[in-house]
C-alpha positions in Angstrom: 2.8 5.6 -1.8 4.0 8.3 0.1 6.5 8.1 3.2 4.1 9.5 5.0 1.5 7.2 4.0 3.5 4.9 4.9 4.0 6.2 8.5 0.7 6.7 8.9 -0.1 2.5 7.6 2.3 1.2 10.4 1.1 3.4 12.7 -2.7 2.4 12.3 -1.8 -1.1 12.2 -4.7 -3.0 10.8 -6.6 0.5 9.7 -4.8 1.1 6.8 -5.3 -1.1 3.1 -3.6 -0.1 -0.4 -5.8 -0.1 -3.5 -3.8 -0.3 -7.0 -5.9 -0.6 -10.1 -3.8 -1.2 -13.0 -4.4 0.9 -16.2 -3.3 0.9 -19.6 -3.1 4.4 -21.0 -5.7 5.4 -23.6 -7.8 2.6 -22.4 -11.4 3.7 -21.4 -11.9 3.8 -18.2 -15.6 3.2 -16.4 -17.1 1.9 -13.1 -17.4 -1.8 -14.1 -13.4 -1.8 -15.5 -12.1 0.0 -12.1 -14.7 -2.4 -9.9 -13.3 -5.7 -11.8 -9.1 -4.7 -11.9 -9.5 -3.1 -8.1 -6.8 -5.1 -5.8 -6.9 -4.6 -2.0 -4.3 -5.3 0.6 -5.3 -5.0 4.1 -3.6 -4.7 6.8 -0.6 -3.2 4.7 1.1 -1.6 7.9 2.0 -4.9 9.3 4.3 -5.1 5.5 5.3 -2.1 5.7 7.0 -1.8 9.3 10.3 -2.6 8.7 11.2 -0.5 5.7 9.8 2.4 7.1 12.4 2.1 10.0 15.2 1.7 7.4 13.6 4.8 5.6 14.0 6.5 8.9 17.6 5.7 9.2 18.3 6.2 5.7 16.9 9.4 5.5 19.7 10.3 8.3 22.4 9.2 5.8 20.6 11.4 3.2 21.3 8.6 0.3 20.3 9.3 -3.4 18.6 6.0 -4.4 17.6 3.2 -2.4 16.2 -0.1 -3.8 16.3 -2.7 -1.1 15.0 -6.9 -1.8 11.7 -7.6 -1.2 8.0 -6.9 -2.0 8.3 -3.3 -1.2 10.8 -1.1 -2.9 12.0 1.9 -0.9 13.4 5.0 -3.6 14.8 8.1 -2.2 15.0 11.1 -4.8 16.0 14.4 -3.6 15.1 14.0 -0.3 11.6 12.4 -1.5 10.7 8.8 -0.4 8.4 6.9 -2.0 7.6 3.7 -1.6 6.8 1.0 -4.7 4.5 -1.9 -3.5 5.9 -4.5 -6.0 3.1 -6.4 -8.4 3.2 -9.7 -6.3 1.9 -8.0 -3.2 -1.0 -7.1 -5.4 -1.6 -9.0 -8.2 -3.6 -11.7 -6.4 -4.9 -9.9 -3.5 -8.6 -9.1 -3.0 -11.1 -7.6 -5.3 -13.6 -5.1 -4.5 -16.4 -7.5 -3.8 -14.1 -9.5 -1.2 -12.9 -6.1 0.5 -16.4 -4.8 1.1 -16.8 -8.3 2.8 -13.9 -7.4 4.7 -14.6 -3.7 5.5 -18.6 -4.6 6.6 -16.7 -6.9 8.8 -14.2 -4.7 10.5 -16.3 -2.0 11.0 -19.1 -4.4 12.5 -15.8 -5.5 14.8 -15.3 -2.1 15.9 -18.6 -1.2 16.8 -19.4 -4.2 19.2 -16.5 -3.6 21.3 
């Protein structure tokens, strides 16, 4: 994830939800496979606040590599931030048919207020 991306997350607040699929390479990849490893975190925003104010502040100190404690890892690389959403923010969060449940019901939210 992007810094940007992750900007944009904190900034839209609940709007915003990571997907990770984990892959093995040269594994074949189809529908069902994607549909079944699919993980969802919504609401990553609210996770990500703090670290992208001490990107901001690091990024003013123009540091080479970052790796701060925690379930997000914060890397800066030639002036490129990037930010690593560790495994156990993922691993057990929802699966596609639980975040459709979750999406039907956020966009019924916003469209009765």
């Amino acid at each position: 994830m992007t810094h940007v991306q992750a900007q944009e997350a904190v900034a839209q607040g609940t709007s915003f939800a990571l997907c990770v699929v984990p892959l093995v390479p040269g594994e074949p990849i189809d529908e069902e496979l994607v549909r079944s490893r699919a993980r969802f975190v919504p609401n990553l925003g609210e996770r990500l606040g703090e670290q992208v104010e001490m990107v901001q502040d690091i990024q003013n100190r123009t540091l080479q590599t970052v790796s701060l404690p925690g379930e997000i890892e914060v890397v800066v690389q030639e002036g490129a931030v990037r930010y690593r959403v560790k495994e156990q923010v993922w691993r057990d969060a929802w699966g596609f048919a639980d975040f459709l449940v979750f999406l039907v019901e956020k966009l019924t939210e916003g469209r009765s207020s």
